[in-house]
C-alpha positions in Angstrom: 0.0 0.0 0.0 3.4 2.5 1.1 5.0 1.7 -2.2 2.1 1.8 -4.8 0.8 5.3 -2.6 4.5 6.4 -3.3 4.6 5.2 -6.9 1.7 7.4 -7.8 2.9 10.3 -6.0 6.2 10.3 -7.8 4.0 10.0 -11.2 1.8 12.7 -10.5 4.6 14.8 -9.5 6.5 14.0 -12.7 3.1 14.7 -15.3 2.9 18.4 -12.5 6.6 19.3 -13.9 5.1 18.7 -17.8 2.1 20.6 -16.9 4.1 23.4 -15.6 6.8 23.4 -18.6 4.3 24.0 -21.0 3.0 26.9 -19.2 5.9 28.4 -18.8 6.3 27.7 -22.6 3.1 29.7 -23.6 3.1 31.9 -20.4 -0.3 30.6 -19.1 -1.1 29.3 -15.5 -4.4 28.2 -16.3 -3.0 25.0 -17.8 -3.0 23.8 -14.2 -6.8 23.8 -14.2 -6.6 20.8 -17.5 -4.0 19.1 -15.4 -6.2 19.0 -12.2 -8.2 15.9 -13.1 -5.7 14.7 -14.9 -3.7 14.1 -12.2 -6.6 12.2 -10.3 -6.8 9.9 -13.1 -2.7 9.1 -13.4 -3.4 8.1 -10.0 -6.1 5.8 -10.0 -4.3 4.3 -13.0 -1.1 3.9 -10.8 -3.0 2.6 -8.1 -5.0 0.0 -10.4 -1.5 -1.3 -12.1 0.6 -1.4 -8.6 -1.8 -2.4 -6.1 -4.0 -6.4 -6.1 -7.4 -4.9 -7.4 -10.5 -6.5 -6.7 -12.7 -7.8 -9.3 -16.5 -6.8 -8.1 -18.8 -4.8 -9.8 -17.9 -1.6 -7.6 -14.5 -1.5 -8.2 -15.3 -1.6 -12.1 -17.7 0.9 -11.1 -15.3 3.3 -9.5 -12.9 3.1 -12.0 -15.3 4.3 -14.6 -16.8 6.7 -13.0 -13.0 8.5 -11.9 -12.2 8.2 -15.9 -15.7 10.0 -16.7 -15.0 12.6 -14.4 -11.6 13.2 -15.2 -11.6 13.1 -19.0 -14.9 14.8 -19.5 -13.3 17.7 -16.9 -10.7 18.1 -18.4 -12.1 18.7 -22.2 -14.5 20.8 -21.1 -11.4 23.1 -19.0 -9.5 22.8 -22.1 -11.9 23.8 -24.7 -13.3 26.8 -22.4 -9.5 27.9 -21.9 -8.8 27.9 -25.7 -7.9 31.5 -26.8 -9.0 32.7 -23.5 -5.9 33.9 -22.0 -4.9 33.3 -18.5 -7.1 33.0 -15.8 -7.8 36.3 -13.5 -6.7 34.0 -10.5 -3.6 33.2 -11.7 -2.9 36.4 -12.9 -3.4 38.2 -9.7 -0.7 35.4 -8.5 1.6 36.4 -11.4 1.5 40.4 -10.1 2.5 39.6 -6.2 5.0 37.2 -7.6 6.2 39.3 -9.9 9.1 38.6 -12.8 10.0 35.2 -11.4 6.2 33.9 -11.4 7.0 31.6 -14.2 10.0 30.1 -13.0 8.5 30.1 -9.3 4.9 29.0 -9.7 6.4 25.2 -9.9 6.6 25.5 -6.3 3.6 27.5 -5.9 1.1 25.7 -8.0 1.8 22.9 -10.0 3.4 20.9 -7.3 1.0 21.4 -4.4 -1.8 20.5 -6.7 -0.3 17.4 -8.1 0.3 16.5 -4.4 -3.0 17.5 -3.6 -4.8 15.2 -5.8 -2.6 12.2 -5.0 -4.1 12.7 -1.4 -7.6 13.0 -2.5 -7.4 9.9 -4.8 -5.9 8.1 -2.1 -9.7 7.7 -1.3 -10.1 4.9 -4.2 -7.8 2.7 -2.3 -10.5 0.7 -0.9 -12.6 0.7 -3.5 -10.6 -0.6 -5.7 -8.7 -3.2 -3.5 -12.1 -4.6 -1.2 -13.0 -7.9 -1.6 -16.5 -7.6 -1.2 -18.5 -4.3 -1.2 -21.5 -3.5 1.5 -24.4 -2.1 0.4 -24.1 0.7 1.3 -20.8 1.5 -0.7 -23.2 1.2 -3.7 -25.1 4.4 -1.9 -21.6 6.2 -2.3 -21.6 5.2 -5.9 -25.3 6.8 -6.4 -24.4 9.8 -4.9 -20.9 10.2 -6.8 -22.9 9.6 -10.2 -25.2 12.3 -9.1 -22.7 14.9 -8.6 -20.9 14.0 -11.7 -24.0 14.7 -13.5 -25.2 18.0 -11.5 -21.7 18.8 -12.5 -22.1 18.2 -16.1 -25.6 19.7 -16.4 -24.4 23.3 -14.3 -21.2 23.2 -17.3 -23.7 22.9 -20.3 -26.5 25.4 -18.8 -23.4 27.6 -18.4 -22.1 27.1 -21.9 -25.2 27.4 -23.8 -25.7 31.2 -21.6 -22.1 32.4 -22.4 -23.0 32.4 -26.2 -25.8 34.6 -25.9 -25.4 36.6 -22.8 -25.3 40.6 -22.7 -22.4 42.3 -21.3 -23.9 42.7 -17.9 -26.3 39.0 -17.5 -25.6 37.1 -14.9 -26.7 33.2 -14.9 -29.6 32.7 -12.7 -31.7 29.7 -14.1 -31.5 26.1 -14.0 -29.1 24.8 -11.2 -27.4 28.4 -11.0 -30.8 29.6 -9.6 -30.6 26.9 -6.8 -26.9 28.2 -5.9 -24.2 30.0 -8.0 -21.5 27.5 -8.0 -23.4 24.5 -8.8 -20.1 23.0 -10.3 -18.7 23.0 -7.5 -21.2 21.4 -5.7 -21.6 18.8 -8.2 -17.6 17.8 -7.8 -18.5 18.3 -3.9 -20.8 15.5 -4.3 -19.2 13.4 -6.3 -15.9 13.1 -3.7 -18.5 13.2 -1.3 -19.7 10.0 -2.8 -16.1 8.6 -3.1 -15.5 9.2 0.8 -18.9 7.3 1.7 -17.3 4.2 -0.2 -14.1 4.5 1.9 -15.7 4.9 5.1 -18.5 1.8 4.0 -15.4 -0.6 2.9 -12.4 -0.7 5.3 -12.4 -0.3 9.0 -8.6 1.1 9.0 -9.6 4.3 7.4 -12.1 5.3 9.7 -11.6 9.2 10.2 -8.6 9.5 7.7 -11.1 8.6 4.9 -12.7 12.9 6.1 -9.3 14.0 5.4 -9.4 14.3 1.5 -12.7 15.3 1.9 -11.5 18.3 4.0 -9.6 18.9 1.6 -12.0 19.2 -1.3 -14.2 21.2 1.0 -11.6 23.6 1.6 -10.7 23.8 -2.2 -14.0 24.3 -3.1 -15.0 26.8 -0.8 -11.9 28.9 0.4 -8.9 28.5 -1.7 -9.3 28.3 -5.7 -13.5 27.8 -5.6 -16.2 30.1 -4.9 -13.6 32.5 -2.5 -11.1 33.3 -5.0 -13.9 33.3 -7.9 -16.1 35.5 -6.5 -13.3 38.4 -5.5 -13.7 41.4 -6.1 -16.4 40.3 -9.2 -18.9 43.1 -8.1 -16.1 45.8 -8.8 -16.2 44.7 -12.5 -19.8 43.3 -12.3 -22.3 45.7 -9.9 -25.2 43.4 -11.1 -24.0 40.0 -9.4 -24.4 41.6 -6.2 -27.7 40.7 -6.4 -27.5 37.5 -7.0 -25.5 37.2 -4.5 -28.5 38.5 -1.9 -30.8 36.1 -3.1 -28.8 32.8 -4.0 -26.6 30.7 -1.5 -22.7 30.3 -2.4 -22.5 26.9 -2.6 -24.8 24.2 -1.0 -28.4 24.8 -2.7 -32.0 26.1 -0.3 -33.3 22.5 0.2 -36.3 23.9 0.1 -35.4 25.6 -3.1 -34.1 21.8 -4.3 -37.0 20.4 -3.2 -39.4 22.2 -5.1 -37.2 21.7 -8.6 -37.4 18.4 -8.0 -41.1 18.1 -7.4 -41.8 19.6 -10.7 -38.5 18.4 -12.7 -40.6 14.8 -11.5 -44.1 15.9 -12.5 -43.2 17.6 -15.8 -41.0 14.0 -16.6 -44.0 12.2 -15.9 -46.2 14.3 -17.9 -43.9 14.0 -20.8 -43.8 10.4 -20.4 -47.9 10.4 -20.8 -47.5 12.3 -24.3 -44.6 10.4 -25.8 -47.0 7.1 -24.6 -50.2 8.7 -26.4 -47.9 9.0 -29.5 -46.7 5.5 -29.6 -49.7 4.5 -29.3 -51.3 5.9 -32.2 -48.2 4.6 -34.3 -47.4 7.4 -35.5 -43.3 8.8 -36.1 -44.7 12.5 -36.0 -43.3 14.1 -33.4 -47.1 16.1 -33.3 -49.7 13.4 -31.8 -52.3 12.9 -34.6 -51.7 10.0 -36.5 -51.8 11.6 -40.2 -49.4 13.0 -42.4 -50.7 16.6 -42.6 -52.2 18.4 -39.6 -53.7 21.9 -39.5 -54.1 24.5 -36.0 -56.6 27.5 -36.9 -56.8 29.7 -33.9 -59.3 32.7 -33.3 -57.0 35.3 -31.7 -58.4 37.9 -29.0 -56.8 40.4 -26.9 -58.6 40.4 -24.0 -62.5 39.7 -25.0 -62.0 41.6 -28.4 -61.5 39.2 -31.4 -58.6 40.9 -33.6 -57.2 37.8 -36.1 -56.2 34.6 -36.9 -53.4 32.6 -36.5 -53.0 28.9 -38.3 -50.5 26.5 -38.8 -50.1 23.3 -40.5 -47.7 20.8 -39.9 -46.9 18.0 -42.8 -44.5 15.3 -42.4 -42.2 14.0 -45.0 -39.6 10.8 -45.2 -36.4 14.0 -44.4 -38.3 15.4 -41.6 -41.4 18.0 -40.9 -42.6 21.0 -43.2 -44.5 23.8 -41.6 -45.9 27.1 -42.7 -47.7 29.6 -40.7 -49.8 32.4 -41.2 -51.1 34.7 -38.9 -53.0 38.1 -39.3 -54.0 40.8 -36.2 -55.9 44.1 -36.3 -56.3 46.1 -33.1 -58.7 48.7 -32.6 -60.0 51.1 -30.2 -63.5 52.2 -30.6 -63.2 51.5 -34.0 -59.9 53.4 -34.4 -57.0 51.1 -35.5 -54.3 51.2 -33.6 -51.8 47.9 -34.0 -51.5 45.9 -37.6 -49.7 42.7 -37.1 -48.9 40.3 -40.1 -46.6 37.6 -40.5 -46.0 34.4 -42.6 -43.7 31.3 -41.9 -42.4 28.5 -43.9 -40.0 26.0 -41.5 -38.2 22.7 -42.1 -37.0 20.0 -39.8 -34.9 17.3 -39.6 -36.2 13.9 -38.5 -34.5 15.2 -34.7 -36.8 18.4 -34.8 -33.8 20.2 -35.2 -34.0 23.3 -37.6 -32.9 23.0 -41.1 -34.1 26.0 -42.8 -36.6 29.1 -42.7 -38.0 32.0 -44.3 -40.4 34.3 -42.6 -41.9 38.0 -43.6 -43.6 40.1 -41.2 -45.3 43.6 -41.1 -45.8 45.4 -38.5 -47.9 48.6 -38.9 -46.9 48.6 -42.2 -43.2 47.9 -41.9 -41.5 44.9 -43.2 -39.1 42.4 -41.7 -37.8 39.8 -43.2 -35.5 36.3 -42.1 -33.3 34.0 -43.8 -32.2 30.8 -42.3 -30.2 27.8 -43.6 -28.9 24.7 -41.4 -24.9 24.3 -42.5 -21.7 22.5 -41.8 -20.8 25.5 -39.3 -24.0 25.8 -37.6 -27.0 27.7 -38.3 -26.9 30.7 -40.4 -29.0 33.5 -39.9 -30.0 36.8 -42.2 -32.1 39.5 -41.1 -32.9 42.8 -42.7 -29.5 44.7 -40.4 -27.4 42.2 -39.4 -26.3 38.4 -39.9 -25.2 35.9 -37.0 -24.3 32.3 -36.9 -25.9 30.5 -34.5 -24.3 26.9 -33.4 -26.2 23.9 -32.4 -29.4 22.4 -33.0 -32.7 24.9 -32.9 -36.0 25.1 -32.5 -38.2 27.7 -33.4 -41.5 28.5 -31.5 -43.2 25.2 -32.8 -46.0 25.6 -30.0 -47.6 22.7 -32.2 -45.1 20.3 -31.1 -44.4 18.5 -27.6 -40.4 18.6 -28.2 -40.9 22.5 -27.2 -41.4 21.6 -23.5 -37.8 20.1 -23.5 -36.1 22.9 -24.5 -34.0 25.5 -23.4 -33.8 28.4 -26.0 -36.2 29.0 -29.1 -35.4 30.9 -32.6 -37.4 33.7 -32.7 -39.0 33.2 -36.4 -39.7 37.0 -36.6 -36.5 38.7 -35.5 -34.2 36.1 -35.7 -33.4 36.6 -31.7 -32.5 33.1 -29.8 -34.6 33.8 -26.7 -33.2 31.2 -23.4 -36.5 30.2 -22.1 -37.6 28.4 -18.9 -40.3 26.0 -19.2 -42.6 25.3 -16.3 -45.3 22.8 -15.1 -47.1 20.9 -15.6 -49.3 22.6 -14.3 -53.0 21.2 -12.6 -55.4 20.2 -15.4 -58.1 22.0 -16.2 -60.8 21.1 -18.4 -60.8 22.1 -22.3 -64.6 24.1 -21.6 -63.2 25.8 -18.5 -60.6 27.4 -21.3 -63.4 28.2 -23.3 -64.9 31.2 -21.0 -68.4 30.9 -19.4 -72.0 32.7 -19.7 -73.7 33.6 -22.7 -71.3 33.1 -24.9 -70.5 29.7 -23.8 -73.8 29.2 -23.6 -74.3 30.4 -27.4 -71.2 27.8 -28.3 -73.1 25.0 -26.4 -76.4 25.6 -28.5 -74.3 25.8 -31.3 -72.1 22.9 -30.9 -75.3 20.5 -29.6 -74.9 18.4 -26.6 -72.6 15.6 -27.9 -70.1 18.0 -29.0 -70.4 19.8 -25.7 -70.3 16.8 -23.3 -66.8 15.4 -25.2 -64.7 18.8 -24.9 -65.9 19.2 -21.4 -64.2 15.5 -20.4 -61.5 16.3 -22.1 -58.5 17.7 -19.6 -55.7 20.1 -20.7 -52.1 19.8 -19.3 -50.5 23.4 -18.9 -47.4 24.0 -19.4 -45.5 28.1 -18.8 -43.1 29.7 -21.2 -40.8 32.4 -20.1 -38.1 34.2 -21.9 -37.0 37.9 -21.7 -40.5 39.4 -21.8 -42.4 36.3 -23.1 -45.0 35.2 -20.5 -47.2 32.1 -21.8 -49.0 29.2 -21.2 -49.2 26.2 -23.6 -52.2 23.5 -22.9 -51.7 20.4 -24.2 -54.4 17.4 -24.4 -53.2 14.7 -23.1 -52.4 12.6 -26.0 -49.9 15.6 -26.9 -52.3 18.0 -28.9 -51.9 21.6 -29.0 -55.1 23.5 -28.0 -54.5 26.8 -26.2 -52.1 29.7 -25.9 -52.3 32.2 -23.4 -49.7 35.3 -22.8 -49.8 38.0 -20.9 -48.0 41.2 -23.1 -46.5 43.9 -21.7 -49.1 46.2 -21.3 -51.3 44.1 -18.9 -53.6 42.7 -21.3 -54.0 39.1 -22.6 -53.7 37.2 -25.4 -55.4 34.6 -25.9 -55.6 31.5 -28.9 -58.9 29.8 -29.5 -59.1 26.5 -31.6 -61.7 26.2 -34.3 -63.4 22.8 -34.2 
């Protein structure tokens, strides 16, 4: 156990000296950050090869798990460090140090965190060497697969923010609204889960098993974590104080957790019900009717004055979907009109619901916008009346007429060409299609209208609701509950509501 712990400190040490030639090559400290996981993995490896490894489940377990973290850790430093420069950390280290920083920072950084990780992977030891796990090592593995993926979630909600952010946003939804390093937590969590297995699997470890995990607390918190990340950010970014008031540092409100999770759950299951209804009308289309054409034609009001239409239809085709949209308003105030609203569509998607071209004109008041769009091999390509953007990744455009909208996490604006991050809520309780409908006389006219059979069928029929928010989008979807769109409601700026009514 001495000589293989030894072994993998003198390797670590070694890989530290690389890590810290090659920053002194390109005059960058931040290569330490890449190296960090790195180092954890060099040791497990050195561990694995020196010391009689056990062949259960867990220890396969464990060493998979390290490699995941590790490797995906340190991709996702190294790309985010590309062109970046150095890190304002490390460059605050470089001005106390001064001229010598480069030469010196072997002592002051690459070699205390090399040594530093070899004592917080010496908490794979048993692990990787027990003959038999407990049970409740296998919680420890739970809980370090959760943290690695909280980690890996916080990293992609923070990557897709970064590329549309103002200059003065701060992150404050998904996991960053629960606490503003959820990172950090996640890694928290994930040696967390690695101690648990220590303390579950060897009696010789006892307390020293807390001592790496003291260790990562410390890190995480005081020394090159939330402490050091968060000085002196207010000077250069006044708006973060505020975040600050309202969100913890670190370890997230469990009340706050509690209530993401109740409705992370009940907008799963609700999914699950849709994507069910669609299977079961065997149907591909990623829109629940089981035909190849479908057509929305929606009575638009503003408040309890009728001022358009709105319709849609969807067609699918052996590449993907085909939808065009047209949609006409007229506003008026005692007869005087006020707001002219027209706009028409055309959309194509891949087979993935991922956009592959549109073209879209719009007038508003009598001025005229118009959009370009055309999927590429660099991405998405955007052209607007003023200005022309590339946009990477796969998008969706406001497809209200398709379930896959409540999965995602930004929308094309079809109009301006704008991609809005959105927050999708719900869903909410059911409600039944008439309540939507509005009540005395002229419910009662659309009952005499409709007759009684009518009536009685879209009164059993339930809506799920679903919120959209975005900048200053405030909506809510209803859904039947075989996944077809019926109702939009959003509230505009000015107080009033809109409001879209299906046609039978």
């Amino acid at each position: 156990m001495i000589w293989a712990g030894g072994l993998a400190a003198l390797f670590v040490t070694a890989q530290s000296l690389l890590a810290w030639r090659l920053s002194w090559h390109y005059r960058c400290a931040s290569i330490a950050d890449s190296f960090w996981p790195l180092h954890h993995l060099l040791c497990a490896v050195v561990l694995g090869l020196s010391l009689p490894i056990s062949s259960s489940i867990g220890a396969g377990l464990t060493l998979g798990l390290i490699s995941v973290w590790a490797l995906r850790l340190a991709t996702h430093i190294a790309v985010r460090q590309a062109g970046a420069g150095e890190d304002r950390r490390y460059r605050a280290v470089r001005e106390q140090t001064g001229i010598n920083f480069d030469r010196d920072s072997v002592w002051l950084i690459f070699i205390p965190q090399a040594l530093m990780a070899w004592l917080i992977s010496l908490l794979l030891v048993p692990a990787l060497t027990a003959a038999a796990w407990h049970w409740s090592a296998y919680i420890g593995v739970l809980i370090g697969l959760v943290g690695l993926s909280w980690e890996v979630i916080a990293d992609l909600q923070l990557t897709a923010f970064l590329k549309h952010r103002g200059s003065h946003e701060v992150m404050r939804s998904g996991l960053w609204a629960l606490c503003r390093h959820p990172n950090y937590f996640g890694e928290w969590l994930f040696w967390l889960g690695q101690t648990l297995i220590a303390l579950s699997l060897t009696d010789n470890w006892g307390l020293l098993a807390l001592v790496p995990m003291a260790l990562v607390t410390f890190l995480l918190l005081r020394f090159t974590g939330v402490a050091r990340t968060e000085d002196g950010i207010t000077e250069h970014r006044p708006e973060y104080a505020a975040y600050q008031q309202h969100t913890p540092a670190f370890f997230p409100n469990p009340t706050a957790l509690f209530r993401v999770a109740r409705a992370s759950l009940a907008k799963v299951t609700s999914l699950s019900v849709i994507i069910f209804g669609l299977s079961v009308s065997n149907s591909e289309q990623v829109f629940a009717a089981p035909v190849q054409s479908q057509n929305w034609y929606f009575d638009v009001q503003i408040d309890d004055q009728t001022v358009g239409f709105h319709e849609f239809t969807a067609t699918r085709n052996d590449s993907g979907y085909e939808v065009v949209a047209n949609a006409k308003f007229r506003y008026t105030i005692f007869g005087v009109p006020v707001f002219s609203y027209r706009h028409q569509v055309s959309e194509r998607y891949d087979k993935d619901m991922c956009l592959q071209s549109i073209a879209s004109e719009t007038k508003i008041n009598g001025r005229t916008q118009t959009l370009q769009g055309t999927a590429n091999a660099e991405g998405f390509s955007l052209r607007t009346n003023s200005a022309q953007t590339l946009e990477q990744g796969c998008l969706l455009a406001f497809a209200y007429w398709s379930p896959a909208l409540l999965t995602q996490q930004r929308l094309l604006n079809g109009q301006s060409g704008e991609v809005i991050d959105i927050a999708i809520g719900g869903p909410l309780p059911a409600v039944s299609e008439s309540a939507k409908d509005g009540t005395g006389e002229a419910r009662e006219e659309d009952r005499r209208r409709k007759g009684p059979k009518e009536d009685a069928k879209i009164d059993k029929e339930s809506l799920q609701l679903y919120t959209l928010a975005g900048g200053e989008i405030d909506m809510t979807l209803g859904y039947s509950a075989a996944g077809n769109w019926r109702t939009l409601e959003s509230r505009l700026p000015n107080g009033r509501t809109l409001s879209y009514r299906l046609r039978p």
